[in-house]
C-alpha positions as CSV (number, residue, x, y, z in Angstrom):
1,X,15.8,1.1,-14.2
2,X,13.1,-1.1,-14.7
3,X,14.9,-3.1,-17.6
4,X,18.1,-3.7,-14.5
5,X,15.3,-5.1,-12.0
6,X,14.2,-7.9,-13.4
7,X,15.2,-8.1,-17.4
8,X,12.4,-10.5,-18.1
9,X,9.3,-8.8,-16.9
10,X,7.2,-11.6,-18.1
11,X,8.0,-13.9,-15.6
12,X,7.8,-14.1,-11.4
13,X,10.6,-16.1,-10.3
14,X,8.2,-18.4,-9.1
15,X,7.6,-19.5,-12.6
16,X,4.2,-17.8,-12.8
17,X,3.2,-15.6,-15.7
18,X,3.1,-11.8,-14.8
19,X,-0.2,-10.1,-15.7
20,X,-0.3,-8.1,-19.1
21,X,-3.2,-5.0,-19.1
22,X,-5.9,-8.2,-20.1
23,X,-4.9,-10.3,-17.8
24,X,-5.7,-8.2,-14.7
25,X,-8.9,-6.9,-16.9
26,X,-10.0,-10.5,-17.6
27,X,-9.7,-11.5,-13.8
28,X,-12.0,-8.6,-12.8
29,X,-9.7,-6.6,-11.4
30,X,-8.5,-4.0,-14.2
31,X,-6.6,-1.6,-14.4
32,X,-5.7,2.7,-14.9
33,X,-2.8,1.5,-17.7
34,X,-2.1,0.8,-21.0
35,X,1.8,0.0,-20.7
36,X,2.0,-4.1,-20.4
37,X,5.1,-3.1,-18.9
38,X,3.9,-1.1,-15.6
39,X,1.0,-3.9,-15.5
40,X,3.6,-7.1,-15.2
41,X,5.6,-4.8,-12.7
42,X,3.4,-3.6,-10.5
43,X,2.4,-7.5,-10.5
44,X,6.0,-8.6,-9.9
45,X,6.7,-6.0,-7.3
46,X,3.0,-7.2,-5.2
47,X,4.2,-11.6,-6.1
48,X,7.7,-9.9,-4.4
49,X,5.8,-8.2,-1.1
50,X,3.3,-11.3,-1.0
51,X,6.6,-13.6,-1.0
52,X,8.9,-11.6,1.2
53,X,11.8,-11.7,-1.3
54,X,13.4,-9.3,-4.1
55,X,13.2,-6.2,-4.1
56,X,9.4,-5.2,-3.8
57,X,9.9,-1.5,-3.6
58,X,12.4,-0.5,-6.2
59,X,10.1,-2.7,-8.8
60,X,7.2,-0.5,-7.7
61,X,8.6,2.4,-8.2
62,X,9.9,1.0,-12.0
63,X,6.5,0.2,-12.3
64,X,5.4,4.3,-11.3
65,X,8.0,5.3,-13.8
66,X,6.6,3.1,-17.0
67,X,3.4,4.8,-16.1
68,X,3.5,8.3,-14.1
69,X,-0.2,8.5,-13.9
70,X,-1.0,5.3,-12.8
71,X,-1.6,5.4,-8.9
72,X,-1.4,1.6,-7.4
73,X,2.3,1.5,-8.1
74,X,2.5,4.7,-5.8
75,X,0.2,2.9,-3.6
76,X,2.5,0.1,-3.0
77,X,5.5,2.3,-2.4
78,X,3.2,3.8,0.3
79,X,2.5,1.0,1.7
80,X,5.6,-0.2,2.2
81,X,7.4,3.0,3.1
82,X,4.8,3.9,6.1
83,X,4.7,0.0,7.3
84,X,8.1,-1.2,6.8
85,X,10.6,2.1,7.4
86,X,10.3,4.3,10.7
87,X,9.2,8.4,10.3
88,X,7.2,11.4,11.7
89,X,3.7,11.4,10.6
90,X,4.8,14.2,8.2
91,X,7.8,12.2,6.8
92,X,9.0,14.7,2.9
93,X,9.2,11.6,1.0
94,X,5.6,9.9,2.1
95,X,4.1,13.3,1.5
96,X,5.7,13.7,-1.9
97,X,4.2,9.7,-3.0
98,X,1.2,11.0,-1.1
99,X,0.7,13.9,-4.1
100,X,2.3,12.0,-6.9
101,X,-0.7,9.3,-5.9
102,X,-3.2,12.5,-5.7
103,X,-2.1,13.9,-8.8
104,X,-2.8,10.3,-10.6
105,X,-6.0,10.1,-9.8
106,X,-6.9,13.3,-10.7
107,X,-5.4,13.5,-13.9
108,X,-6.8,9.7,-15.1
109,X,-10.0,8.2,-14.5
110,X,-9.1,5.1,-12.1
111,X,-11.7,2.2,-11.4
112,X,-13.6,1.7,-7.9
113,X,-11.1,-0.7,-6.9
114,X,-7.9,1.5,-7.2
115,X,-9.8,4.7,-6.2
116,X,-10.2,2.9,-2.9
117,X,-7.0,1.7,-2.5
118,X,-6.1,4.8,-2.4
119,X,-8.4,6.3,0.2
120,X,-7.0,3.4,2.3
121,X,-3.2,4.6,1.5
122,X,-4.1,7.9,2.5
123,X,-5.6,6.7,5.5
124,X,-2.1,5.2,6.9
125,X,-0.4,8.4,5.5
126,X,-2.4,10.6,7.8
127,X,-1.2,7.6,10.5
128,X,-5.3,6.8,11.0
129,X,-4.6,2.2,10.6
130,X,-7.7,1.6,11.7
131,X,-10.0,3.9,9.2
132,X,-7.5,2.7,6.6
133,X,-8.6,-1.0,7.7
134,X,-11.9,-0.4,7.4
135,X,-11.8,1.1,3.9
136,X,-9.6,-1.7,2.4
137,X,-12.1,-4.1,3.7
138,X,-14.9,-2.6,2.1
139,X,-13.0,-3.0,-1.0
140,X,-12.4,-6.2,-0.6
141,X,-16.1,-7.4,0.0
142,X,-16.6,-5.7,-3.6
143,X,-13.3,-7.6,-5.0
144,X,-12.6,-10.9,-2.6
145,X,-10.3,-12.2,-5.3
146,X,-7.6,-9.1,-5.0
147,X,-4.7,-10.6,-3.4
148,X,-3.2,-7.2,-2.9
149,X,-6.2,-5.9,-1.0
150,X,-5.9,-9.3,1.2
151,X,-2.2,-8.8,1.9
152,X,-2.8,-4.8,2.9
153,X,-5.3,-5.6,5.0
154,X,-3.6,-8.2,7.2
155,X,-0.4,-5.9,7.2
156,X,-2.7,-3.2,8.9
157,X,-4.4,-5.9,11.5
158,X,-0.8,-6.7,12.5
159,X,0.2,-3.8,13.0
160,X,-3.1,-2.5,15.1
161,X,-2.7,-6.0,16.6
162,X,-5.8,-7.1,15.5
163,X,-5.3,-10.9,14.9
164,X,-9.2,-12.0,14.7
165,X,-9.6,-9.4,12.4
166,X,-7.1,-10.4,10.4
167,X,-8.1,-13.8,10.0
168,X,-12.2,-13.4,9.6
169,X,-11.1,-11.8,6.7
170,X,-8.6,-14.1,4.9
171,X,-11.4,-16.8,5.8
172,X,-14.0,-14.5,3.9
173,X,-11.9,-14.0,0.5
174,X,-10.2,-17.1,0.6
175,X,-13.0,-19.0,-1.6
176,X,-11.9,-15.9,-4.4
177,X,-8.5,-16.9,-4.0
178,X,-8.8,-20.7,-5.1
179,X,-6.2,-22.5,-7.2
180,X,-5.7,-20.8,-10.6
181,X,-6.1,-17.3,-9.0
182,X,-2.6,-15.6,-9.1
183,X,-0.7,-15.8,-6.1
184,X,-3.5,-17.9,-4.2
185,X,-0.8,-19.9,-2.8
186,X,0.2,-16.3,-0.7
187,X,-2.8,-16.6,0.8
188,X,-2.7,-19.6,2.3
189,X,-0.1,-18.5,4.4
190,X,-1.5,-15.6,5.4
191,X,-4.0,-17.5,6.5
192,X,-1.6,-20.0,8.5
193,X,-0.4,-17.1,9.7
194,X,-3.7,-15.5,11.0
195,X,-4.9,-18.8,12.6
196,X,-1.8,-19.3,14.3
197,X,-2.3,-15.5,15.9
198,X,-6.0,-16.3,16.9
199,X,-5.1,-19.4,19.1
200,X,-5.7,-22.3,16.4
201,X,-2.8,-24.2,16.1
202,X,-4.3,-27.2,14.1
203,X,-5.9,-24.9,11.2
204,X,-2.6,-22.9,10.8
205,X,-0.4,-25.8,10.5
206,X,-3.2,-27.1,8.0
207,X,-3.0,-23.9,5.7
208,X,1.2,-24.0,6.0
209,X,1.3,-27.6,4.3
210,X,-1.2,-26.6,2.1
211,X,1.0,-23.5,1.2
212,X,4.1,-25.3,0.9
213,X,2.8,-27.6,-1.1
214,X,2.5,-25.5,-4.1
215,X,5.5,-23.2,-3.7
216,X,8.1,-24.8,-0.9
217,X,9.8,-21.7,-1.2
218,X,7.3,-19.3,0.8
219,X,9.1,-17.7,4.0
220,X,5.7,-16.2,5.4
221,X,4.6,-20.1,5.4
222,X,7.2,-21.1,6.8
223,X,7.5,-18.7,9.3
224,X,3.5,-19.6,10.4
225,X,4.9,-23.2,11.0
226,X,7.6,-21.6,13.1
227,X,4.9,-19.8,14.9
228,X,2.9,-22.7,15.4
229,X,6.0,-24.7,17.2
230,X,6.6,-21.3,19.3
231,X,3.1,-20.4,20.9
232,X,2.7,-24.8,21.5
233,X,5.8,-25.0,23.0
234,X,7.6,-27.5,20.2
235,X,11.1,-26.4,20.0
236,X,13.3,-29.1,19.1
237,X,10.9,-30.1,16.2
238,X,10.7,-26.0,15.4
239,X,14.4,-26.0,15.2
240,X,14.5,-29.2,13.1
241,X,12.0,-27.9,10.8
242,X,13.5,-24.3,10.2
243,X,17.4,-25.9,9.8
244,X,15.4,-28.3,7.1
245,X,14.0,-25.6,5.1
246,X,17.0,-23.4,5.6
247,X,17.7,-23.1,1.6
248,X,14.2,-22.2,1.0
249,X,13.9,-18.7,3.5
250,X,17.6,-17.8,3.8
251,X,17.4,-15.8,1.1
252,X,14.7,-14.0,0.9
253,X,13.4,-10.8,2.8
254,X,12.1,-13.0,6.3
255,X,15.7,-14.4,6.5
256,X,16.6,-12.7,9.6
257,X,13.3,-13.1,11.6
258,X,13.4,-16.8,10.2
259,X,16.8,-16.7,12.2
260,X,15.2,-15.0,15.0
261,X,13.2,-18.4,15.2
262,X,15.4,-20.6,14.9
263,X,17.3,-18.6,17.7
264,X,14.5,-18.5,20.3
265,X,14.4,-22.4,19.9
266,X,17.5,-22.9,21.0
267,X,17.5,-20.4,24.2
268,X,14.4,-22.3,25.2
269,X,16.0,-25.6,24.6
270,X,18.9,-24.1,26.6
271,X,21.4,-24.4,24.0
272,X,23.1,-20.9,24.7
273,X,26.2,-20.9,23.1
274,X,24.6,-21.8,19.9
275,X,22.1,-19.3,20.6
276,X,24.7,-16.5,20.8
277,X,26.1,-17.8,17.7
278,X,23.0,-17.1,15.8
279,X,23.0,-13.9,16.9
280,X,26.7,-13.0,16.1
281,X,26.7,-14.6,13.2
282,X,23.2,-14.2,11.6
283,X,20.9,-11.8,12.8
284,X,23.3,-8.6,13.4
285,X,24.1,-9.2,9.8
286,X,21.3,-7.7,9.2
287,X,21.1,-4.6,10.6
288,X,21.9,-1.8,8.2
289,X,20.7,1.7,7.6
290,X,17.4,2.4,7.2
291,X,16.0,-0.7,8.1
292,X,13.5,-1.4,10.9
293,X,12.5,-4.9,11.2
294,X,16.4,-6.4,11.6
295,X,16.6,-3.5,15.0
296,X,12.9,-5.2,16.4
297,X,14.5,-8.4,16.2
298,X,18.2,-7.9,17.4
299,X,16.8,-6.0,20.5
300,X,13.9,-8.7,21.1
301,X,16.8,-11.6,21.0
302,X,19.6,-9.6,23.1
303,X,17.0,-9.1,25.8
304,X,15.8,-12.3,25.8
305,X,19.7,-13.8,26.0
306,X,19.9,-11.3,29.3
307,X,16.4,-13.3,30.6
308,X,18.6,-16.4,30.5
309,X,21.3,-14.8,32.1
310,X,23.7,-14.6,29.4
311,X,26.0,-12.3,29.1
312,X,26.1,-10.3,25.4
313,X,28.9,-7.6,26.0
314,X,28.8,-4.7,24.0
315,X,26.5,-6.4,21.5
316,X,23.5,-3.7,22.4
317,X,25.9,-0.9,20.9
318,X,25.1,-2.2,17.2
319,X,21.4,-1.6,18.4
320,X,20.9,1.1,20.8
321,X,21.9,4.3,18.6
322,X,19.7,3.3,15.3
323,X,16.6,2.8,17.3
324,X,17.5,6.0,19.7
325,X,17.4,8.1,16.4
326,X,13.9,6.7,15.9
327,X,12.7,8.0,19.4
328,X,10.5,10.9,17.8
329,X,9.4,9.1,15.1
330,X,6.1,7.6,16.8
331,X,4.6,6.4,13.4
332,X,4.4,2.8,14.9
333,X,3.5,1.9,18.2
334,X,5.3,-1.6,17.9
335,X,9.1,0.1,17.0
336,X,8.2,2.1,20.4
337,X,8.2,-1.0,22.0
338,X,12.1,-1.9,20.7
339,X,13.1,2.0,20.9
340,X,12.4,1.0,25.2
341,X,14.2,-2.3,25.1
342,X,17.5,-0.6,23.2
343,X,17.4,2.8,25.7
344,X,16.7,1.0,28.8
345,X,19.7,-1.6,27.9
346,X,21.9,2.0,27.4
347,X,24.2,2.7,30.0
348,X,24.2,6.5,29.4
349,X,21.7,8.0,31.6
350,X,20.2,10.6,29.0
351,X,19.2,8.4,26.4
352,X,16.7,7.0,28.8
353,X,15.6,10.7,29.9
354,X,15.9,11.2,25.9
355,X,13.1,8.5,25.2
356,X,11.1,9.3,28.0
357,X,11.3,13.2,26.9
358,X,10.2,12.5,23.4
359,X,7.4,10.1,24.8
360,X,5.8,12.6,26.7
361,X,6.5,15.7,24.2
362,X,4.6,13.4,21.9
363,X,1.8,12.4,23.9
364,X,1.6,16.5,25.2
365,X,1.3,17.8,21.1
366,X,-1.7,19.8,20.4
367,X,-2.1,18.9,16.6
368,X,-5.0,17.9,16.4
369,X,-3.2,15.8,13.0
370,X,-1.7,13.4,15.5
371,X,-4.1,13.5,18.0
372,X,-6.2,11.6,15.5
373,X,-3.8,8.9,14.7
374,X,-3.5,5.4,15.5
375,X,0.1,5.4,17.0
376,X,-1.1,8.7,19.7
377,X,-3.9,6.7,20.7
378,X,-2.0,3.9,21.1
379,X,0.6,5.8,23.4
380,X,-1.5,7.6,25.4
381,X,-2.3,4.3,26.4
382,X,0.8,2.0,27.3
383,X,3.6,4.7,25.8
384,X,4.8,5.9,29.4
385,X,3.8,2.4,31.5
386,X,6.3,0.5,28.8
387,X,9.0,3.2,29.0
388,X,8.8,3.0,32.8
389,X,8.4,-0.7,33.5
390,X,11.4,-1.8,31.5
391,X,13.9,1.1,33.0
392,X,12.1,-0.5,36.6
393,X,13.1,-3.4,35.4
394,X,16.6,-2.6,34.4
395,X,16.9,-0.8,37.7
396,X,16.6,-3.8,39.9
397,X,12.9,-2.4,40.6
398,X,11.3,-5.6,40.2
399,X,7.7,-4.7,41.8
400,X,7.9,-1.3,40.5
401,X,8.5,-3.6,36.6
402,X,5.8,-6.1,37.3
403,X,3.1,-3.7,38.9
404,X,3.1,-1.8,35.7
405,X,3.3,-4.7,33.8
406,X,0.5,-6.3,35.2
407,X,-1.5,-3.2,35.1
408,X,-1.2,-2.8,31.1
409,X,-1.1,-6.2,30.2
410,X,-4.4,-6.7,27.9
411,X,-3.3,-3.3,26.7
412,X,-0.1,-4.8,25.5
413,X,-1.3,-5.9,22.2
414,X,-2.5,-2.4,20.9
415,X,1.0,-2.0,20.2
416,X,0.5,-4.2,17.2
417,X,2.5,-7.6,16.3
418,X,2.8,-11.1,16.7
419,X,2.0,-12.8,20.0
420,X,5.5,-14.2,20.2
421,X,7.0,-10.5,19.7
422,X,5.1,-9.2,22.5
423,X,5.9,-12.3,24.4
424,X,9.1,-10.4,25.7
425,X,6.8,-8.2,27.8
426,X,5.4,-11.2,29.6
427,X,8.7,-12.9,30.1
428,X,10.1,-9.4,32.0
429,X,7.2,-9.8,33.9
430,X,7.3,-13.3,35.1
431,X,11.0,-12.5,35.6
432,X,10.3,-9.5,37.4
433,X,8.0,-11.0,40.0
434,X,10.4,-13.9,40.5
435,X,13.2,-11.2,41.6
436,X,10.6,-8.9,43.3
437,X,10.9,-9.1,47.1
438,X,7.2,-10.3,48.7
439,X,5.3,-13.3,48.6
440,X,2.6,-11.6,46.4
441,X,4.8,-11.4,42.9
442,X,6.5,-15.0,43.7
443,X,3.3,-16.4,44.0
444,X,1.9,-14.6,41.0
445,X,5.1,-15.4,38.9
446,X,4.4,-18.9,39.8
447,X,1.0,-18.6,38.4
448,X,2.1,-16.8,35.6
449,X,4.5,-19.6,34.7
450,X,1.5,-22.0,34.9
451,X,-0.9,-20.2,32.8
452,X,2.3,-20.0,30.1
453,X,2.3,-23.5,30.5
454,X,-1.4,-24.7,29.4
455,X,-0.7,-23.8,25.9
456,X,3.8,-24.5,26.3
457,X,3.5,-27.7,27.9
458,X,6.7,-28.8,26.2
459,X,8.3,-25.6,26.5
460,X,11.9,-26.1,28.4
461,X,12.4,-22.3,29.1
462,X,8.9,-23.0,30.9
463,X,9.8,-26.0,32.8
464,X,12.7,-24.0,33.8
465,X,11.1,-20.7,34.6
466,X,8.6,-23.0,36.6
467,X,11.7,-24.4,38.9
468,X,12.7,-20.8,39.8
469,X,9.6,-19.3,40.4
470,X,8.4,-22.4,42.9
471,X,11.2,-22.1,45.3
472,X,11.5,-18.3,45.0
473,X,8.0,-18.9,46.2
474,X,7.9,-21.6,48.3
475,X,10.6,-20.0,50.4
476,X,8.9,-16.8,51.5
477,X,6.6,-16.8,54.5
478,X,3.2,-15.9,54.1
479,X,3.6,-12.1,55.4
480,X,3.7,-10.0,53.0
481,X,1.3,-11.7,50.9
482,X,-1.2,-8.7,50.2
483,X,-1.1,-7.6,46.5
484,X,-0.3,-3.6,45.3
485,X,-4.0,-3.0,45.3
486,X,-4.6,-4.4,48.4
487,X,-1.8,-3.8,50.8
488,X,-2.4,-0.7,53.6
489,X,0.5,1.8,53.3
């Protein structure tokens, strides 16, 4: 198997040299092998996660079978089947990598380093982010120059939706991760990435360049840039960029959320046929079975088409049943989010009551296992407010949408993410008070639109939202004007 994945295992196909048994030894960081072969692998298969391209988890588990008892390959194909794959907490094939990792480290002496990665693996198996968070970052502090370590850790801040988090600490490894360290370059778009998430624009842009410069070919840089032109408001030069840089991200593992970009330029820029085209002819490609993040961003982009009144047809039906399936799953809090965009779109009555059933099943379970995990927490929280404000919203219940909306929305980004994913929340809500019926929501949803614009001042889906939200409210007399909280009933 491992011979058919990548024939020349000495290699990355970014030209750099895979680590032997003394490489990784030499750089501080060794490791529980002798086989060369399982060494350059599990390098490959991390060069292949830190890049978003190839095929990450099948070299991983090549890696596992050069070397049964060596546990960080296992602990990669953890980590990528908890965060990137949608299942119950107690999911057969995470609990059989979960012993198979066990059974490694009990049979073979493994350093610090590994032996911690692990605890942090086990961690997210038992669906506890945060404690598996906090026990990569101790490693970490001990091992600043692991590039693995650094890449775990921001997956886990983005999915508790931790984005200061995330950044403090690519800002504390990143002197460990200089030029000459393997896969430094990574990094550097990590950290565009984080800046970009915290609110500073100019530092995230600085780290993109800086990671483009030494590999053009990065899609996670790339994509920071295209998160930098999003949250500013800087479209037409987004889309520019993206349609520049096309041959560099279309074909690697970010393709379709790179599309996903390149798509939300052109709805704000108001460029809707083209828009729909993207979607028909780019993103739905990528749905397929098994996978999660091509669902998250077919159902973000449909809904958003429907925000600017466009009409998509049948097109929920490719999304609506694969996420449905996932309504028990509950592992991540974010693909709850996109399981209530796809069963509120549904015509069919039940799969709404189906959602809303598992929901509260979930949120009722006396194990104390899930009690204690991130994603119950998380739910117990915003899991029946999001489930309830987008069916209000589907409804034609506009107050009912943006009241719980406005309620939960500095809960909104426990549910893990990018700021420009859970934007969608914040554009059914401005929507929602602009359709609601009293002066109260159309003047908040005029307000809304002008806190959105401090940081979008060139946004054009701004601009717009701003026209419609000013006359809906400068045509309404003042009665009517006390808010939810407020109002005497």
């Amino acid at each position: 198997m491992a011979e058919k994945i990548y024939p020349d295992v000495e290699f990355a196909p970014s030209g750099r040299q895979l680590r032997n048994v003394e490489d990784w030894k030499k750089m501080g960081l060794p490791v529980s092998t002798d086989s060369t072969r399982s060494a350059r692998l599990l390098d490959l298969s991390l060069e292949m996660v830190l890049g978003v391209y190839g095929t990450p988890y099948e070299t991983a588990l090549a890696a596992a079978e050069e070397d049964e008892d060596f546990a960080l390959p296992v602990c990669v194909l953890l980590w990528l089947m908890i965060l990137g794959s949608s299942g119950k907490l107690e999911d057969d094939k995470i609990l059989e990598l979960v012993k198979r990792m066990e059974t490694a480290v009990s049979v073979r002496e493994h350093t610090d380093r590994e032996r911690g990665v692990v605890a942090a693996v086990l961690e997210m198996s038992r669906g506890r982010l945060e404690a598996a968070v906090a026990v990569v970052e101790e490693v970490g502090v001990l091992w600043p120059q692991d590039a693995m370590v650094a890449k775990l850790t921001n997956d886990l801040c983005y999915f508790l939706g931790q984005s200061v988090r995330m950044r403090d600490y690519n800002a504390r490894v990143l002197p460990s991760l200089s030029e000459g360290v393997p896969m430094f370059n990574y990094v550097y778009g990590m950290m565009a990435f984080t800046s970009e998430e915290s609110g500073d624009y100019d530092t995230a842009m600085l780290f993109g360049k800086k990671a483009l410069a030494v590999y053009a070919k990065d899609p996670w840089a790339i994509h920071a840039i295209a998160h930098v032109h999003e949250m500013r408001g800087t479209h037409a030069e987004c889309a520019e960029f993206l349609r520049s840089t096309k041959g560099d991200w279309d074909t690697t593992n970010l393709a379709c959320h790179c599309y996903w970009h390149l798509g939300l330029c052109l709805l704000e820029l108001g460029l809707k046929e083209d828009a729909m085209a993207i979607f028909d002819e780019n993103i739905s490609g990528y749905i397929g079975p098994g996978g999660v993040f091509a669902l998250v961003d077919s159902s973000q982009y449909l809904q958003r088409m429907e925000l600017e009144d466009m009409d998509v047809g049948r097109r929920w039906q490719k999304v609506i049943g694969p996420l449905y399936e996932m309504r028990e799953h509950h592992r991540l809090p974010f693909n709850d989010l996109h399981i209530a965009l796809a069963s509120a779109a549904s015509d069919n009555a039940s799969l709404r009551e189906g959602a809303q059933a598992a929901m509260r099943t979930y949120l009722s379970e006396g194990d104390e296992k899930i009690r204690d995990t991130t994603a119950h927490r998380v739910l117990s929280q915003v899991g029946i407010p999001l489930l309830s404000a987008v069916n209000a919203y589907r409804d034609n219940k506009y107050d009912e949408c943006a009241n719980i909306l406005l309620s939960h929305r500095y809960l909104i980004h426990l549910l893990g993410g990018s700021g420009a994913q859970r934007d969608i929340l914040t554009l059914i809500l401005i929507h929602a008070c602009i359709k609601a019926g009293g002066k109260y929501h159309a003047r908040l949803g005029t307000q809304l639109v002008h806190e959105r614009l401090m940081t979008k001042r060139e946004s054009k889906m701004t601009t717009r939202l701003l026209a419609l939200a000013s006359k809906k409210d400068n045509g309404l007399s003042s009665p009517g004007l006390s808010s939810p909280r407020t109002s005497c009933k």
